[in-house]
C-alpha positions in Angstrom: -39.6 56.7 144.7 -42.0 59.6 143.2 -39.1 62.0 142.5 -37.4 59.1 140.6 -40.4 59.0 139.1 -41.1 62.8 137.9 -37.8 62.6 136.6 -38.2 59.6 134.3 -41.0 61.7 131.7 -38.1 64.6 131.3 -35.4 61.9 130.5 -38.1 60.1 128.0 -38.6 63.4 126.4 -35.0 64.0 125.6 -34.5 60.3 124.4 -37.2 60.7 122.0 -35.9 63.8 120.7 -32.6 62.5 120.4 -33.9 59.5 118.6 -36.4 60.8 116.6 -34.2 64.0 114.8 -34.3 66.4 117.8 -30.5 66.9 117.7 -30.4 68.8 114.6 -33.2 70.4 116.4 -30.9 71.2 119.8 -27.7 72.1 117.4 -29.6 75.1 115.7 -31.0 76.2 118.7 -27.3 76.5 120.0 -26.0 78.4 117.2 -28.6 80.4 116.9 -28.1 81.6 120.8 -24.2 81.8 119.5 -25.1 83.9 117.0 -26.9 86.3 119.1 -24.7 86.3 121.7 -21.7 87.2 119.5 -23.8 90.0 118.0 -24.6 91.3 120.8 -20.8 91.3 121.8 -20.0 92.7 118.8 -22.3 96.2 119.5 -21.5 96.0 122.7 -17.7 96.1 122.1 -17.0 97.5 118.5 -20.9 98.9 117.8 -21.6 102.5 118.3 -23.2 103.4 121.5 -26.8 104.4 121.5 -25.7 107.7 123.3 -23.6 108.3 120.2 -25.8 107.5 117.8 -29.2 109.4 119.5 -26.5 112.4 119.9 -25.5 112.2 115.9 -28.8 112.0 115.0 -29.9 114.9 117.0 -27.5 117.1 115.3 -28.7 115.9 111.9 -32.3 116.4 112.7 -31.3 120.3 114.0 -29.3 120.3 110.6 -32.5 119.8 108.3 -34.6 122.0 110.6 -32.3 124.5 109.9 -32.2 123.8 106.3 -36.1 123.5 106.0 -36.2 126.8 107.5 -34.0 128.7 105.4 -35.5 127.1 102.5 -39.1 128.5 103.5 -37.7 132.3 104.0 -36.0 131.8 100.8 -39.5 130.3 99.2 -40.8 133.3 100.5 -39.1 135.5 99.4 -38.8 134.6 96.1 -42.1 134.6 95.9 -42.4 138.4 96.8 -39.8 138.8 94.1 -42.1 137.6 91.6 -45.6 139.5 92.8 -42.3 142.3 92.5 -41.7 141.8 88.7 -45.3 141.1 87.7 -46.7 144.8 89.7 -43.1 145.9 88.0 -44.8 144.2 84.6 -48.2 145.5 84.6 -49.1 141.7 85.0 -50.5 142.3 88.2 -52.3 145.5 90.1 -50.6 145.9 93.5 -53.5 145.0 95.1 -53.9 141.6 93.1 -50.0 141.3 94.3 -50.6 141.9 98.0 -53.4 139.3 98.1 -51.8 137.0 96.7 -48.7 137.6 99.1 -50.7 137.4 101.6 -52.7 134.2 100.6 -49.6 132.4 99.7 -48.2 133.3 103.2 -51.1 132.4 105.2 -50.8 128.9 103.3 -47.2 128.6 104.4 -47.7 129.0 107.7 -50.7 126.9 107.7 -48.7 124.3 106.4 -45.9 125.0 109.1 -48.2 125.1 111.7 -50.6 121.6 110.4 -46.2 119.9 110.0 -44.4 120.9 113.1 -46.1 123.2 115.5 -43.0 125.1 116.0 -43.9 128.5 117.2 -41.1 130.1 116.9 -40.6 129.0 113.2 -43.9 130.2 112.8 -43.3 133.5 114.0 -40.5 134.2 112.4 -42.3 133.4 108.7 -45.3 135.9 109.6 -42.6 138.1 110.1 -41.0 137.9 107.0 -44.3 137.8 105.3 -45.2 140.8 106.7 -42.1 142.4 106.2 -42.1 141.6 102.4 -45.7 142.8 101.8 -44.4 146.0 103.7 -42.2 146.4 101.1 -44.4 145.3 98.0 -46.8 147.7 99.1 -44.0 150.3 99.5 -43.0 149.7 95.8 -46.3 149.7 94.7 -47.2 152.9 96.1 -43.8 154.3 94.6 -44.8 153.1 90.8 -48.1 154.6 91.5 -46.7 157.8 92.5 -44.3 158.0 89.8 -46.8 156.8 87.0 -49.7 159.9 88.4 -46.4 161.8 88.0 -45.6 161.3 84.7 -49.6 160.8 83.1 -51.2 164.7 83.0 
């Protein structure tokens, strides 16, 4: 007689649920698991696999890297172009150009360095920077020649 007991509480409980508005109660929580299960059918069958998607979205975020890294070497170098035009000007001495070459460089790969730690990316911009002071110094050495040249 206990176990018909025990089980009276539970069948009270539903009774007064039913009688007292649970079965709106009961019916949402059945759609809702509906829902959810046809959702998760629906990814499961028609969705895009996660593979697919991580595998796209690798390939985008190799994309920007890319992207970003060209843009960098192409910041750069434009901005050895302009310490270029200014020596090229008379705005700037060559030395005022090659500090701020290498100022502006050191920055940039500061920045590289502080964002995404990738070495190699780094190395390949103190390259560049290097190379293009090289060659700002090269020119600046050339106008100097050519103006002691030409002055008596």
């Amino acid at each position: 007689m206990e176990n018909d007991t025990a089980a009276v509480p539970v069948f009270d409980v539903l009774d007064s649920l039913v009688s007292s508005g649970g079965v709106v109660l009961l019916l949402f929580a059945g759609l809702f698991l509906v829902v959810l299960v046809a959702a998760w059918l629906f990814v499961r069958v028609d969705g895009v696999s996660s593979r697919e998607r991580s595998r796209r979205s690798r390939a985008a975020r190799e994309q920007e890297r890319r992207r970003n890294r060209q843009d960098m070497a192409l910041r750069v170098r434009g901005y050895a172009r302009s310490r270029h035009e200014a020596v090229a000007c008379g705005v700037e001495s060559p030395d005022e150009a090659m500090r701020s070459m290498r100022d502006y460089g050191n920055g940039v790969v500061d920045a590289i360095t502080c964002s995404t730690r990738n070495v190699k990316q780094i190395e390949s911009l103190r390259t560049l920077i290097e190379s293009e002071s090289k060659r700002l110094d090269a020119a600046a050495r050339a106008a100097a020649s050519a103006s002691s040249k030409v002055a008596p």
